[in-house]
Phi, psi and omega in degrees: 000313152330330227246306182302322166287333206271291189300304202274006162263345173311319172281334200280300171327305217275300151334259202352277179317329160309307190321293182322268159352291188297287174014252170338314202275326166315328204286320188268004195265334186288292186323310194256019150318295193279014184254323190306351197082038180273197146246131167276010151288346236227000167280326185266029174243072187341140163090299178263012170298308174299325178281329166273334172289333161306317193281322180309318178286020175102340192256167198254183243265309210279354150308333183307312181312327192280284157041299186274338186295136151321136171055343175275321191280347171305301186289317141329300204278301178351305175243040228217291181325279179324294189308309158338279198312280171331336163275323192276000174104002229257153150264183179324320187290336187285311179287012147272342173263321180285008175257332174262355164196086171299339180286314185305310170301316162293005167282317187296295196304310182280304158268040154274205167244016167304118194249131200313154169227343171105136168344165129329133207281340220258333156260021210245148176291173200303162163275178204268154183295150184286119161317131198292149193316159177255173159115165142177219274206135157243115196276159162244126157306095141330184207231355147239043200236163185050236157256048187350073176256309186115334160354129168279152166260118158263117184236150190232122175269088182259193196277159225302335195274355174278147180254151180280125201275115173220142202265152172233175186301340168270001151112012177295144207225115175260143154219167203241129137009131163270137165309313208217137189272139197332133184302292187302340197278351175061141178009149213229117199312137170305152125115260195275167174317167158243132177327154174272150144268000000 
């Protein structure tokens, strides 16, 4: 009778600790979803989960596939790993402890004080074109190009959707067309004259 309680607290024990293990391992795939800018529930969903550590670490989605190969996927979660680490500011040894033992690492990654730095430029969408230098910049008219007076020029560069204003030295105030249209206003209407009163 003794041999029975001894086996069924052994079992009960045994539970706990899975129990304990998923806990913790759910804990850190959640924490470090969510400092990537993830949904931290997607740690408790098989499959899609292994698909937001792919996209955090930068690569794209369809590595998921690669996953299911025998001996591929070894190699796959490996630099799966690495890139992790690299996004999060982490060095090689780190994407190497976090391939050999992820649930303590991503408990370390996630509530730690490592902060996401963002995808890799090159799988990230294009960046927005660079804003022209502010301040600003002095041109000379030559006497026979423009309205060839000969004039020094001042142009003042604010941000990019404004048009730039340039004063010439006799004090005269040009402003010029804007270049690039305001990011919220969406297309940009032609246009017309305004009636004379």
């Amino acid at each position: 009778m003794s041999m029975d309680i001894i086996g069924s607290t052994g079992s009960g024990f045994s539970t706990l600790i899975v129990i304990v293990f998923a806990a913790a391992s759910i804990a850190g795939y959640w924490a470090t979803f969510a400092k990537a800018g993830k949904p931290g529930w997607g740690a408790l969903i098989p499959f899609y989960n292994l698909y937001l550590l792919i996209k955090i670490a930068g690569r794209p989605g369809w590595w998921l596939v690669l996953c299911f190969i025998p001996l591929v996927n070894v190699i796959i979660v490996l630099i799966v790993s690495l890139d992790i680490a690299k996004n999060f500011g982490k060095g090689a040894g780190f994407g190497v402890l976090l391939w050999l033992f992820p649930m303590i690492m991503y408990l370390v990654l996630g509530f730690g004080s490592a902060q996401y730095a963002g995808a890799p430029a090159a799988s990230a969408a294009p960046a927005a074109p660079a804003a022209p230098a502010a301040g600003p910049t002095q041109t000379e008219s030559g006497g026979t190009g423009g309205s060839g007076d000969g004039m020094t020029a001042m142009t003042s560069s604010g941000p990019s959707h404004l048009p730039p204003i340039t004063t010439t030295s006799a004090g005269q105030r040009i402003e010029a067309a804007p270049l690039v249209a305001p990011p919220s206003a969406g297309p940009v209407p032609p246009t017309s004259p305004r009636p004379r009163a």
